[in-house]
C-alpha atoms as an extended CHARMM CRD file, in Angstrom:
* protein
*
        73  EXT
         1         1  UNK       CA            148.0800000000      106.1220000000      115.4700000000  PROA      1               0.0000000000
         2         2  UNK       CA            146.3320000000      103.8370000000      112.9430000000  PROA      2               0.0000000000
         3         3  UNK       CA            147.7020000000      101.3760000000      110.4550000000  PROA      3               0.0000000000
         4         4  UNK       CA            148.9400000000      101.8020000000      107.3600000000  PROA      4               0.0000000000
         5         5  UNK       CA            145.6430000000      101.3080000000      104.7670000000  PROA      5               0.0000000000
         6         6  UNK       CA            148.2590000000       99.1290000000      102.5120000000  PROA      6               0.0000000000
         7         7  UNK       CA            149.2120000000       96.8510000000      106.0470000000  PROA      7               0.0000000000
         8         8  UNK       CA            145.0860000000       95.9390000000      106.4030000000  PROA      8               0.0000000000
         9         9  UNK       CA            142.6920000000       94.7410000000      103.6570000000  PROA      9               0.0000000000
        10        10  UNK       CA            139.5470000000       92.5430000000      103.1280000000  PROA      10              0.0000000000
        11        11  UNK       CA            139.9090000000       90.0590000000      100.2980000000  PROA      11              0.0000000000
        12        12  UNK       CA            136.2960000000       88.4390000000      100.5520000000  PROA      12              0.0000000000
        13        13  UNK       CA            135.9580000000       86.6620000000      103.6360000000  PROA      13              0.0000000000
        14        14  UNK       CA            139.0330000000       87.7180000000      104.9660000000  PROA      14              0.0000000000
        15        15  UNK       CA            140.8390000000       90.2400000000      106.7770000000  PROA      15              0.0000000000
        16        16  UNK       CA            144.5910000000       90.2730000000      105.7460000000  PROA      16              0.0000000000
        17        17  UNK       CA            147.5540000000       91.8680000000      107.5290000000  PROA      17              0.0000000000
        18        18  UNK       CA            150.1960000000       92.0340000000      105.5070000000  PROA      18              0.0000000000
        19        19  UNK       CA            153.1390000000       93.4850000000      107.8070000000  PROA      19              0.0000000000
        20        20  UNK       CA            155.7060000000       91.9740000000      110.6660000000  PROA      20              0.0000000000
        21        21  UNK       CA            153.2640000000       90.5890000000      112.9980000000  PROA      21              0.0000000000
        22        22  UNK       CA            153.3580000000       87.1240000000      115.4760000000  PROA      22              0.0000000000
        23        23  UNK       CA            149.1480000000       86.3540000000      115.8260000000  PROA      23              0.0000000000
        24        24  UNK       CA            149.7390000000       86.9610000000      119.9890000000  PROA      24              0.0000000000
        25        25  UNK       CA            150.2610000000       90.6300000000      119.2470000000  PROA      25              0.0000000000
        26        26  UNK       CA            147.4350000000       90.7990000000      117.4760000000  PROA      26              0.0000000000
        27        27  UNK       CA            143.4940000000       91.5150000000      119.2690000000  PROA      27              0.0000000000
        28        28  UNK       CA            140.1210000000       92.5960000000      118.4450000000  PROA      28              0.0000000000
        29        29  UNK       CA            137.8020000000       93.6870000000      120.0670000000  PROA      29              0.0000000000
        30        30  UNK       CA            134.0490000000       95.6790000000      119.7320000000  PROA      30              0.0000000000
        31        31  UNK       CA            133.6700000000       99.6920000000      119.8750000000  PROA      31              0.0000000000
        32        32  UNK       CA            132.8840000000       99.1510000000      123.7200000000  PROA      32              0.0000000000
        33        33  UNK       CA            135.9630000000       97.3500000000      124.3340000000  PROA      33              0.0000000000
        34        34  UNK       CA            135.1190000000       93.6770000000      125.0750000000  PROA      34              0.0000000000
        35        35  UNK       CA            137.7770000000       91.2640000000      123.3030000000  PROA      35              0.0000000000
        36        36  UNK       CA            136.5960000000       88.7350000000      120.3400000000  PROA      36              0.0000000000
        37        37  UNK       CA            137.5640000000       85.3930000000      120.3020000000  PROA      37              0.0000000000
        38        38  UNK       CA            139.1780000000       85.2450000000      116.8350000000  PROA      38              0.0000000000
        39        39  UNK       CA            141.6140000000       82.7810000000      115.3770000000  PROA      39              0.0000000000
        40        40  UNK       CA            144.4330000000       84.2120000000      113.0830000000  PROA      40              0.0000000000
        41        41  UNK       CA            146.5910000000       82.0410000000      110.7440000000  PROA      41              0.0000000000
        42        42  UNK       CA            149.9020000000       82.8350000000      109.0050000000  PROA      42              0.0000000000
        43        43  UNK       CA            149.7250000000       83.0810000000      105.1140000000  PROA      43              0.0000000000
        44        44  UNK       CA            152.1090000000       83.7490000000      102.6940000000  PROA      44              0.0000000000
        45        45  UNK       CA            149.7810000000       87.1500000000      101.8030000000  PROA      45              0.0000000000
        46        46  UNK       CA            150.3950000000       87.9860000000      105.6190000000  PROA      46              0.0000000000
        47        47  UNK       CA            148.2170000000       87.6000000000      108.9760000000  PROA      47              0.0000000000
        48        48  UNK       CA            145.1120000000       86.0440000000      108.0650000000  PROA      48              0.0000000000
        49        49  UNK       CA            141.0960000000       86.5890000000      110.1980000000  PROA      49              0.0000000000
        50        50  UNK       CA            138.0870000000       84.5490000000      108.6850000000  PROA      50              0.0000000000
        51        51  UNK       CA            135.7180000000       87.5370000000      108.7080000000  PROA      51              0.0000000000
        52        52  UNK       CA            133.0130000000       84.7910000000      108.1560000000  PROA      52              0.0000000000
        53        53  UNK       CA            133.3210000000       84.0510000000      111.5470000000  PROA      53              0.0000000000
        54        54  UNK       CA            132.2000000000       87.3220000000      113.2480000000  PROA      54              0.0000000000
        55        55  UNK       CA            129.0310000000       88.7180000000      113.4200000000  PROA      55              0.0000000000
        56        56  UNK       CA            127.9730000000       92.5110000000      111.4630000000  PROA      56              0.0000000000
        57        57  UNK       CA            129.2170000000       95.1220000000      112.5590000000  PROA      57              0.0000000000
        58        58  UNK       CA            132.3780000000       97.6510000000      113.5160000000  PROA      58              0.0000000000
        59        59  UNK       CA            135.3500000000       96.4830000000      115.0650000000  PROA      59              0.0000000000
        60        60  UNK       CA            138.5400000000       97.4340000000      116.8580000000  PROA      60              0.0000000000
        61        61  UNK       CA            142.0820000000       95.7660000000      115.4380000000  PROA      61              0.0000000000
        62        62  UNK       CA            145.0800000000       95.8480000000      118.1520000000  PROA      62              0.0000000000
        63        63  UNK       CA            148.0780000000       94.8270000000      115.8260000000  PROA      63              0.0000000000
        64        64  UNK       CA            151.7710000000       95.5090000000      118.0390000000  PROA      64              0.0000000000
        65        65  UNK       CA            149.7550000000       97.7750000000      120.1290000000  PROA      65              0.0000000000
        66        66  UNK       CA            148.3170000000      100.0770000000      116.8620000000  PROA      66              0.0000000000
        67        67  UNK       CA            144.6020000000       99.8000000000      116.5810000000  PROA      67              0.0000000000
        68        68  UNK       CA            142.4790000000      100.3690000000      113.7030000000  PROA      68              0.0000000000
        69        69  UNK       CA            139.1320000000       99.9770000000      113.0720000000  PROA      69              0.0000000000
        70        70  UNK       CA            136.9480000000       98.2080000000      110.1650000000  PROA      70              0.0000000000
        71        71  UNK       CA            133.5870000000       97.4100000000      109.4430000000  PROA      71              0.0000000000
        72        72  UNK       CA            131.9220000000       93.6610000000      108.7940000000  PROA      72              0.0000000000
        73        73  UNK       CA            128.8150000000       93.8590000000      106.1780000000  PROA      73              0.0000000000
């Protein structure tokens, strides 16, 4: 299962979430499975990840246990 294209999208610098989400259900991690330290905040627009924060590269999104994946360029 992946999430909704509508639920995830990169405004800039940012990765937004816009669905029902608390930030503890929410992980990423790289394609071999080790866990990023990330900091979300809460925005009105939804879940919020400074993308500007993480190096290039593809990454793994855990949000309530659905992953997806995206790419930082």
């Amino acid at each position: 299962t992946t999430l909704a294209d509508t639920q995830l999208k990169i405004v800039g610098e940012d990765l937004f979430f816009c669905g029902n989400v608390e930030g503890g259900n929410v992980k990423l991690f790289t394609p071999d499975g080790v866990e990023v330290a990330t900091k979300f905040t809460t925005t009105s627009a939804g879940l919020r990840l400074r993308l500007s924060s993480l190096q290039k590269g593809v990454y793994l999104i855990s949000i309530n246990g659905i992953t997806s994946k995206f790419m930082k360029r």
